[in-house]
N, C-alpha and C positions, 0 to 999 in steps of 0.2 A: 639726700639732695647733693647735687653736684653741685661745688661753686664755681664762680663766674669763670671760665674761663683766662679771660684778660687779666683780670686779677692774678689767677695763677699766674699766667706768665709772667707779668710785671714780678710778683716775687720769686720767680727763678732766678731772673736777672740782679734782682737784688741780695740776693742769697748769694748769689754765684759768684757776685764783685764786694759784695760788704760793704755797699755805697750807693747811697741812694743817689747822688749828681750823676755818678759811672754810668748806674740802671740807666738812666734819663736819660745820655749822652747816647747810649747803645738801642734802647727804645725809638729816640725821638722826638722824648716828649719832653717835657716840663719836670721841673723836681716835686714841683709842688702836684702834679698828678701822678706821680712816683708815689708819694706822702699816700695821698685819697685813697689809690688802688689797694696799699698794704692797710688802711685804715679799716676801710670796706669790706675787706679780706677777711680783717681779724673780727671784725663784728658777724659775719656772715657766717665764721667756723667756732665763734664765741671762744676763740684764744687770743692771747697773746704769742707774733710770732717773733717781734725783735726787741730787745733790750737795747735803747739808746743813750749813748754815752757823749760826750762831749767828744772827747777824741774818737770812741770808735763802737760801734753797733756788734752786739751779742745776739745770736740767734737763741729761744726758748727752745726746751725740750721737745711742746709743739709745732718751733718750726722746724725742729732737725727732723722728724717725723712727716709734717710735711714736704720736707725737700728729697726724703728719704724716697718717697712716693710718686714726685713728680720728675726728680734726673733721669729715670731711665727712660721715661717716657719723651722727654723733652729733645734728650740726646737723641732715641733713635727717627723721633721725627725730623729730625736737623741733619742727621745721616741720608734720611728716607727722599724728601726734600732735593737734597743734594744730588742724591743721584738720580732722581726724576730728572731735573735739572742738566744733568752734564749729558746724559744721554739720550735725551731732546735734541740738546747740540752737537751729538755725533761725535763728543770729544773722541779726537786720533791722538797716535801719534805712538812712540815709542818711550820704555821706561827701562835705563837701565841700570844694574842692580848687580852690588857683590855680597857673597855671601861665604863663611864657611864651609867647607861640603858638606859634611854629614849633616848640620842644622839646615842647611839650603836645600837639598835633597829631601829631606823629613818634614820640611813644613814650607817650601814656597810653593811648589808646581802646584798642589791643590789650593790655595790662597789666589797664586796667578786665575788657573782657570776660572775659579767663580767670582771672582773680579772682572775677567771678561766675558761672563754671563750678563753681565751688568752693561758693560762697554766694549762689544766686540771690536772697535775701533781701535783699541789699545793694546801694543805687543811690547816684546816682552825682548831684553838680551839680560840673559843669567853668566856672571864670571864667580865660579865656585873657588876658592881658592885659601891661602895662607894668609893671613896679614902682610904679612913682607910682600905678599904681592897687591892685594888691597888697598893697600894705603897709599901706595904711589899712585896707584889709578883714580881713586878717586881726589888725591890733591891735585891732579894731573886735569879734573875735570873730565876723565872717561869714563867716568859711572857717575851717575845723578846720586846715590848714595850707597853705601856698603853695611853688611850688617859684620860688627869682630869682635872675634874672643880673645883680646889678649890677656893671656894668665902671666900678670907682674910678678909674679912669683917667682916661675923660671924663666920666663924670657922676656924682657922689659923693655917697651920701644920709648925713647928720648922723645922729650917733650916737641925734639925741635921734629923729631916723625910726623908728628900733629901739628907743626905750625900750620897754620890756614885750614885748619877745619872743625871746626865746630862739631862737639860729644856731647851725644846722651846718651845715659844709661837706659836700658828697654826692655833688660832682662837676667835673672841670674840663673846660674844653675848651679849645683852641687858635684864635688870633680869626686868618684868615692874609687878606693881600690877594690877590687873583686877576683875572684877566681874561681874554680869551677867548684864542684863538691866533692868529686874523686881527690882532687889536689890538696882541697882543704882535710882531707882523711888523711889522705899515705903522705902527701908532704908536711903538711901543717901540724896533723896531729893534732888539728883544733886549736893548735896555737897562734899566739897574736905576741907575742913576746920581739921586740926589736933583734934576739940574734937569730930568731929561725926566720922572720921576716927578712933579714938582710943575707940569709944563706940561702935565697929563691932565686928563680929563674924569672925573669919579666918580660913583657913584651912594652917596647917604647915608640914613640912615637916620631923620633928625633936621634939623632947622636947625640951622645950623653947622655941621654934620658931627663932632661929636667923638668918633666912634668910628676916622675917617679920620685929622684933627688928631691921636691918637693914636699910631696906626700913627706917625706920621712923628715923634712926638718920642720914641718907643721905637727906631725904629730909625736914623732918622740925628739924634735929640739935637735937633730944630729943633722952636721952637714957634709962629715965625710963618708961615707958611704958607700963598703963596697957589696954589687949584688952582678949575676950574670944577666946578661940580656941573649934572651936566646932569639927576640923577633924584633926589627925596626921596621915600619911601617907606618905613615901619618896618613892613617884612617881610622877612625875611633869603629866604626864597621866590622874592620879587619882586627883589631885589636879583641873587640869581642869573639869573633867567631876562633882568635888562636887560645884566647883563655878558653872558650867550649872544647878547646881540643885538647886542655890539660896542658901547653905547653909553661904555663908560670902565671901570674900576677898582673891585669892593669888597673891603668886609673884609666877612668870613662865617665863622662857625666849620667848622672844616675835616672834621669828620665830616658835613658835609651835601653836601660832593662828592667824599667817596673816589674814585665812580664814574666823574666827568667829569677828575680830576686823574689818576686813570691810564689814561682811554682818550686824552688829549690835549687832549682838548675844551675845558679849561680851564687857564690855566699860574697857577701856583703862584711870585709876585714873592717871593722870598729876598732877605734880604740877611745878614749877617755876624751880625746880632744873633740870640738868639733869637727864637721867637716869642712875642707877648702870650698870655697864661692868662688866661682867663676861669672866674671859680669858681660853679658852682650851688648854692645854697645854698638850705636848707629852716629856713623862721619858723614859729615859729606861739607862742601868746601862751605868756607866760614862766611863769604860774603854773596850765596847764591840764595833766592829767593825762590822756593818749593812750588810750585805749578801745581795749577789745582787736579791732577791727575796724582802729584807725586804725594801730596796730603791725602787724597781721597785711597789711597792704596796700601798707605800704612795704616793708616785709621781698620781701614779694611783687613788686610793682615796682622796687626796687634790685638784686634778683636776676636779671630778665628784665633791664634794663638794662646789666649788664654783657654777658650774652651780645648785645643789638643794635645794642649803640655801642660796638663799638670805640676810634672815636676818642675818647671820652670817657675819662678815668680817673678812678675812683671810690676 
């Protein structure tokens, strides 16, 4: 038997805030028909689902089990809902957006398009770019939000970069060194030892290389360090296709060669430590209020996200 519907709801809400006045307040109803509904509930599925405290409410094993079962359902009808709703109303208009390249490239264009399968009324300006470019723009107010990778590691923007904008975190990824298998043979020798690592050739992504300098004071503690850089180029794209061509060593976040790290093609240099996190983070100015296009779009792309990045953790 299913139970009551309304009931279910009512304990989502109260699941969801830990508070039966919250529930009330967000329902519309009464505390005390807050009360009845979870009463009713629990007589109807013969559990207990909240432990009630004086100061504060414990969910039963029961009810994590029931809420287990009912969030995804609940969510994607509040998605579904939504956007019945927005695109009824023809929502237009323009959304604009900064990204990394190679992550912007690899996961927005397909996110945009079936987003505007949804809302054909809503277009789109992409600024793919560097953080140093990013960040001005959107504390500037010329992009509704930016998605950035800055790795504090090697290159560290002052807090006052960020004055007026408001951060979260949205995603990590893993920064690993690699190089091809021919390299790893004749150069490496299979070795992983800090002086024939630091007798390579690399490809960077920057002058100076401090995403490389990096790597080597994360993993063997050393900060002087000298190696050859035989390629600068700030495309993690280009970076891979110069390690396939034997020229030396990079670091590249590791969801960009799942495919080539388990057919062989590319060896994956470990050492004892773990590996560097690299965290994605979404700016945008600290006192602007998100328009229900720009909510309904992240929602939208954080979801397709998790399904096509694995190696990402969100």
């Amino acid at each position: 038997m299913i139970p009551d519907l309304n009931r279910i709801k009512v304990f989502y809400y109260v699941y969801k805030l830990m508070n039966f006045s919250a529930a009330a307040a967000e329902l519309h109803i009464t505390q005390s028909a807050v009360s009845q509904h979870v009463r009713n509930l629990e007589r109807e599925i013969k559990a207990r689902l909240f432990i009630r405290g004086r100061k504060r409410m414990v969910p039963t094993q029961a009810g994590e089990k029931v809420f287990a079962l009912v969030q995804p359902f609940m969510d994607a009808l509040e998605d579904q809902i939504r956007n019945i709703r927005l695109a009824e109303e023809g929502v237009s208009g323009t959304l604009r957006i900064g990204a990394p390249v190679e992550f912007g490239e690899k996961y927005l264009p397909a996110s945009i398009s079936s987003f505007r399968s949804i809302y054909s009324g809503v277009d789109f300006y992409l600024e793919l770019g560097h953080p140093s470019v990013l960040i001005p723009m959107a504390s500037a107010g010329d992009l509704d939000f930016a998605f950035v990778d800055v790795f504090s590691d090697s290159a560290p923007f002052s807090s006052r970069e960020f004055s007026g904008l408001h951060t979260i975190a949205v995603a990590v990824e893993e920064l690993i060194l690699i190089c091809s298998d021919r390299f790893d043979k004749q150069v490496l020798n299979r070795s992983r030892s800090f002086e024939v690592l630091e007798a390579c050739a690399y490809i960077a992504y920057r002058k100076h290389a401090p995403a490389i300098r990096s790597w080597f004071r994360h993993h063997f503690n050393k900060s002087a360090v000298h190696f050859c850089v035989s390629l600068t180029v700030e495309s993690a794209r280009a970076v891979i296709s110069a390690v396939k061509e034997h020229m030396g060593l990079g670091v590249v976040p590791s969801h960009f060669v799942r495919p080539e790290l388990e057919s062989g093609e590319l060896i994956h240099i470990k050492t004892s430590e773990s590996e560097i996190l690299n965290r994605i983070s979404l700016i945008q100015l600290e006192d602007k209020v998100p328009g229900v296009i720009e909510k309904a779009f992240l929602d939208h792309f954080l979801k397709e996200l998790k399904q096509k990045a694995p190696g990402l953790s969100l």
